[in-house]
C-alpha positions, -999 to 999 in steps of 0.1 A, spaced: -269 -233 -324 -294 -235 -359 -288 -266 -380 -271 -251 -407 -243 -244 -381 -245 -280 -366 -238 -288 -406 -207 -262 -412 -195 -275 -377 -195 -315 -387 -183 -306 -424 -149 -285 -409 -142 -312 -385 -146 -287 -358 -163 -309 -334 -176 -345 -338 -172 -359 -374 -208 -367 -378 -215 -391 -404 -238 -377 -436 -266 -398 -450 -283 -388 -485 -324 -389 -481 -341 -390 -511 -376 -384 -504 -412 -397 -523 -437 -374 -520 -441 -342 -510 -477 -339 -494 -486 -349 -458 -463 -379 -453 -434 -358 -470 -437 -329 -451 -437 -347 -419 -410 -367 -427 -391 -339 -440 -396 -317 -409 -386 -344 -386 -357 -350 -405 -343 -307 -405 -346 -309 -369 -326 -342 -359 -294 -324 -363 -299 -297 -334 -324 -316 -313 -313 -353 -311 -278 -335 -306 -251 -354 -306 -271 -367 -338 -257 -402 -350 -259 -389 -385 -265 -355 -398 -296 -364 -429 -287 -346 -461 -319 -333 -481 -305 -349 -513 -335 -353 -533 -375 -354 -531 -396 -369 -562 -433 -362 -571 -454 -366 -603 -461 -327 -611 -429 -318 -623 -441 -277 -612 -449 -288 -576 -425 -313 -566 -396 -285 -576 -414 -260 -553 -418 -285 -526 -376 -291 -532 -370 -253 -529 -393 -247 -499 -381 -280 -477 -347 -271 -488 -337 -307 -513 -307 -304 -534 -329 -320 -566 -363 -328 -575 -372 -355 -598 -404 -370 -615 -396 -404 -617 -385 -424 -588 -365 -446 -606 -339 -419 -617 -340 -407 -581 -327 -443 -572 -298 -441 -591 -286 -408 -576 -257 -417 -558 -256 -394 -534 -292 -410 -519 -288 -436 -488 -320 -439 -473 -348 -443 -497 -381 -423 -478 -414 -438 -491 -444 -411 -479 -460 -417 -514 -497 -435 -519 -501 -466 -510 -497 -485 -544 -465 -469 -552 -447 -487 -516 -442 -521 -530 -425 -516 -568 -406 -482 -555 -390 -502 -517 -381 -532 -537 -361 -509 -566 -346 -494 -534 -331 -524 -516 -324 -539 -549 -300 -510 -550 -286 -514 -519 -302 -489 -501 -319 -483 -467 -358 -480 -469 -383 -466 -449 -416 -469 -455 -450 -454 -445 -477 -478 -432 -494 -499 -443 -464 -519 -455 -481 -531 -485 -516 -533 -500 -522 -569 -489 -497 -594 -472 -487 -608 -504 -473 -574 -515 -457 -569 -479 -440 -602 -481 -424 -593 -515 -411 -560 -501 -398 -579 -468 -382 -603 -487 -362 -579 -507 -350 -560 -478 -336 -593 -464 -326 -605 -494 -304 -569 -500 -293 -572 -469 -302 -533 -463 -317 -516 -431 -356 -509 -433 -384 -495 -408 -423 -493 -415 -431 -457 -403 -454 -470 -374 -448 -440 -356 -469 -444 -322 -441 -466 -312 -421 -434 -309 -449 -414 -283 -430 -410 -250 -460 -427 -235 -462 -459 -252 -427 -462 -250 -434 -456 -216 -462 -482 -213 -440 -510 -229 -412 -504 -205 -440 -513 -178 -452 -540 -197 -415 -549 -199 -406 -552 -165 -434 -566 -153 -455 -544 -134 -489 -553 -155 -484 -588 -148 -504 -610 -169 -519 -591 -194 -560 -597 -196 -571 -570 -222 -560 -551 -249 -589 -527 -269 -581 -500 -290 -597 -478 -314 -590 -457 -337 -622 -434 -349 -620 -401 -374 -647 -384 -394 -636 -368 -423 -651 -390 -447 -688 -384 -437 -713 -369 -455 -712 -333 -443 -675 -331 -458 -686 -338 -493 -652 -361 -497 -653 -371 -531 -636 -403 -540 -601 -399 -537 -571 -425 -534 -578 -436 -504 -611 -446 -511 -599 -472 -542 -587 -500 -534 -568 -505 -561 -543 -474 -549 -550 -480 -512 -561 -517 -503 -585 -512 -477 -601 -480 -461 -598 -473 -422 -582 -509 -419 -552 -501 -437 -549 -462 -426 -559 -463 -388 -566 -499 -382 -529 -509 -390 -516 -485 -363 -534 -505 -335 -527 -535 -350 -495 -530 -350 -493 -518 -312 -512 -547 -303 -483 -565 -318 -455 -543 -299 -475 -541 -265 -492 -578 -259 -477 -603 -290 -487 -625 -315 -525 -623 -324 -541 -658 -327 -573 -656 -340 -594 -627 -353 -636 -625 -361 -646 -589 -378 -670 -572 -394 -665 -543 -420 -685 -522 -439 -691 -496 -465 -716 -467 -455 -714 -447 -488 -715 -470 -513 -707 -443 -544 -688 -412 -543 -680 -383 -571 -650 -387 -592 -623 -357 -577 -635 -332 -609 -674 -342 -603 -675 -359 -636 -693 -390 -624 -702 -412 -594 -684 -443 -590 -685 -469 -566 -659 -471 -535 -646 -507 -528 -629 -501 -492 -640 -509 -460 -655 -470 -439 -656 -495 -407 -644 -518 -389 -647 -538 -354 -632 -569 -346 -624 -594 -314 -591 -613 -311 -576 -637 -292 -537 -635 -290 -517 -661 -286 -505 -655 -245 -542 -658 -236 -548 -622 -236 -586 -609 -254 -586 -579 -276 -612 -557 -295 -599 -529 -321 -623 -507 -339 -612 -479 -366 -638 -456 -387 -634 -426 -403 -676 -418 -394 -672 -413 -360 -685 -376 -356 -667 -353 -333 -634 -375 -336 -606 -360 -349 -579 -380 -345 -589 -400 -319 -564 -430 -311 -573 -447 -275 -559 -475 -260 -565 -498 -227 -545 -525 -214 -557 -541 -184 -539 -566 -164 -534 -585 -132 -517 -558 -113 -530 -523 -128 -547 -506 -162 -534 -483 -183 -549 -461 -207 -533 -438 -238 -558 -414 -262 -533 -396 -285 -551 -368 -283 -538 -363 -249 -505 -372 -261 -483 -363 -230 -503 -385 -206 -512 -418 -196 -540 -429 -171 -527 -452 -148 -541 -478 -120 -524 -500 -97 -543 -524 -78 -522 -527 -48 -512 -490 -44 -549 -475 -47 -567 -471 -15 -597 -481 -10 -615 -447 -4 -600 -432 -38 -593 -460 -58 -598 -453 -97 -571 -443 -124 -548 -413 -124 -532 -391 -147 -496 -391 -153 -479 -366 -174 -449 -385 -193 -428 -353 -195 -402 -362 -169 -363 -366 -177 -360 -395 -174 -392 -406 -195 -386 -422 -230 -367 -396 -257 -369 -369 -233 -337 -361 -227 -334 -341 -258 -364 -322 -254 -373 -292 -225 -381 -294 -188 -409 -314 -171 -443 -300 -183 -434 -287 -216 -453 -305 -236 -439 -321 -277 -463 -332 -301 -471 -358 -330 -447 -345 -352 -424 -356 -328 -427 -390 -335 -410 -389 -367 -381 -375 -348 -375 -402 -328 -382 -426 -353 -358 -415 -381 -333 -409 -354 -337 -446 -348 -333 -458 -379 -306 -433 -387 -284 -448 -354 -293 -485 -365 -278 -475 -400 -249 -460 -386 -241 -481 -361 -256 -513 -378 -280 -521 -350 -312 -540 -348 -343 -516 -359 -366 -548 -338 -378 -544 -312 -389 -509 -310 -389 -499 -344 -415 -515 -369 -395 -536 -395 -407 -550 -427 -412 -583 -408 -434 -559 -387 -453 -547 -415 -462 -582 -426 -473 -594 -397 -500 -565 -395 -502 -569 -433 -516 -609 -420 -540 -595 -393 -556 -567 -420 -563 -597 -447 -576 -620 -418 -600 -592 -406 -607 -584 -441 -612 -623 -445 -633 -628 -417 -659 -598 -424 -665 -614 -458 -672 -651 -444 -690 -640 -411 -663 -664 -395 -636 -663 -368 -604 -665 -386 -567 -679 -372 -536 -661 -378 -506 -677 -397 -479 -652 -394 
């Protein structure tokens, strides 16, 4: 049945009366187009739904493009200025995919209004500007999510229920890293938002670093300490329309140690001048009674070892492919071995948020709230911190 007839069906009363939600949307480019196609195919895949999302409106700065973008996702209205989207009453959930100097200002105008927020990571530029923003949530007494999305991979969902119920034991290690490429040399990048830190905050620590920070947070707990280093490869870059060079004040690299707060040692890493890597996301957790290992670019699988189960003449890890039934979300998607992707994520994730809204139930623990965001807002300053005074660094969340 398409969505459109899921929509007719709710609207008649034919079936289930499925509750409507107005999303108004900022930004139309990666973030928004992700968000957006998650949100068209809730209604027939995460069927029952627990709300069907209305397209309401999408806002952009180019009046041209932001109207095309509203006629090709399928939005009711486009506007230019996020401040008139907010008052449009027939908006619910306020969808932040926009840069990362318009979260702050735009989320708290949002709450302030008494609607639900979602956010894309980083919370805010620094952890001053994400406590703001958390405050105003709890202050408006509204529902909000930071769009940490790998919380939403079948696997680590998978790996936290194990984690969970104990079959890691005492956790040991946690490393991640996060590498990409697209900023090296060969690609010519010039110096666009992400490289300011005026618009973005920090480079790879705020765009990939965040993300393992963040599962750090969800998989082992509380970081307690933190030493880093951070640096800057290409120290100038071209303006966008060639007109000059001009220096870039964000971090290419990073690596840091930690030291949480159960005991456990950790080391994350994030650049975006790791040749070869694409997207590459991996992470390890070892413990007393097994390892296990994710890489996102393998998305369906995890590599697994148990200590006692492994005999001696073929111990070593094995793969497991997280497609079964009765694996995390995969009840809603098609028989073992037939694979979903990143963009599913955001499926999960708004559904989430969606049946939290609806049901007014607690986005923690699985998905990221505001208080989330903070907390990895803390851990990017301290690494930040700690890379400028060549010192180990405690955490205060």
């Amino acid at each position: 049945m398409s969505e459109q007839a899921f929509t007719d069906m709710a609207a008649s009363g034919a079936d289930e009366d499925f509750r409507r939600i107005g999303v108004g949307m900022l930004g139309y480019a990666f973030m928004g187009k992700a968000h957006t196609n998650a949100l068209k195919k809730i209604p027939h895949m995460m069927y029952p739904p627990p709300a069907i999302p209305d397209l309401a409106a999408i806002c952009g700065r180019d009046g041209n493009a932001v109207a095309e973008a509203a006629r090709r996702y399928g939005y009711a209205r486009s506007y230019t200025d996020w401040r008139d989207m907010l008052e449009d009453e027939t908006v619910e959930l306020f969808d932040n995919g926009g840069p990362n100097d318009m979260h702050a200002e735009p989320c708290i105008a949002a709450a302030e209004a008494g609607k639900h927020v979602l956010c894309e990571k980083p919370l805010g530029r620094t952890a001053e500007e994400s406590k703001a923003m958390l405050e105003a949530v709890e202050q408006a007494g509204v529902k909000h999510m930071v769009a940490f999305n790998y919380r939403f991979v079948p696997a680590i969902r998978q790996v936290r229920e194990l984690i969970d119920s104990g079959a890691l034991g005492r956790i040991y290690h946690y490393r991640a890293v996060y590498l990409q490429e697209w900023i090296m040399p060969h690609y010519g990048t010039p110096k666009i938002w992400r490289l300011d830190k005026d618009q973005a905050g920090s480079g790879a620590l705020g765009d990939l670093g965040a993300h393992i920070i963040d599962l750090a947070h969800y998989l082992v707990g509380d970081i307690g300490s933190v030493g880093a280093l951070a640096t800057t490869f290409i120290q100038e870059r071209q303006l966008p329309d060639g007109s000059a060079a001009v220096p870039v004040n964000v971090d290419d690299a990073f690596v840091a140690t930690v030291e949480f707060s159960n005991g456990a040692l950790g080391t994350l890493e994030a650049t975006r001048f790791a040749a070869g890597r694409k997207n590459h996301q991996v992470i390890e957790i070892n413990g007393e009674k097994g390892s296990i290992r994710f890489n996102l670019e393998r998305f369906n699988e995890l590599e697994v070892f148990w200590v006692e189960d492994a005999p001696k003449e073929t111990q070593g890890f094995h793969r497991v492919l997280v497609t079964e039934s009765h694996h995390p979300f995969w009840e809603n998607w098609w028989p073992h071995g037939h694979i979903i992707g990143w963009e599913h994520t955001f499926v999960h994730e708004i559904t989430h948020l969606l049946d939290c809204i609806v049901n007014d139930g607690d986005v923690a623990p699985h998905g990221a709230t505001f208080q989330d965001g903070y907390r990895a807002a803390i851990v990017c300053d301290a690494i930040l911190e700690s890379a400028d005074k060549r010192r180990q660094v405690d955490i205060r969340y």
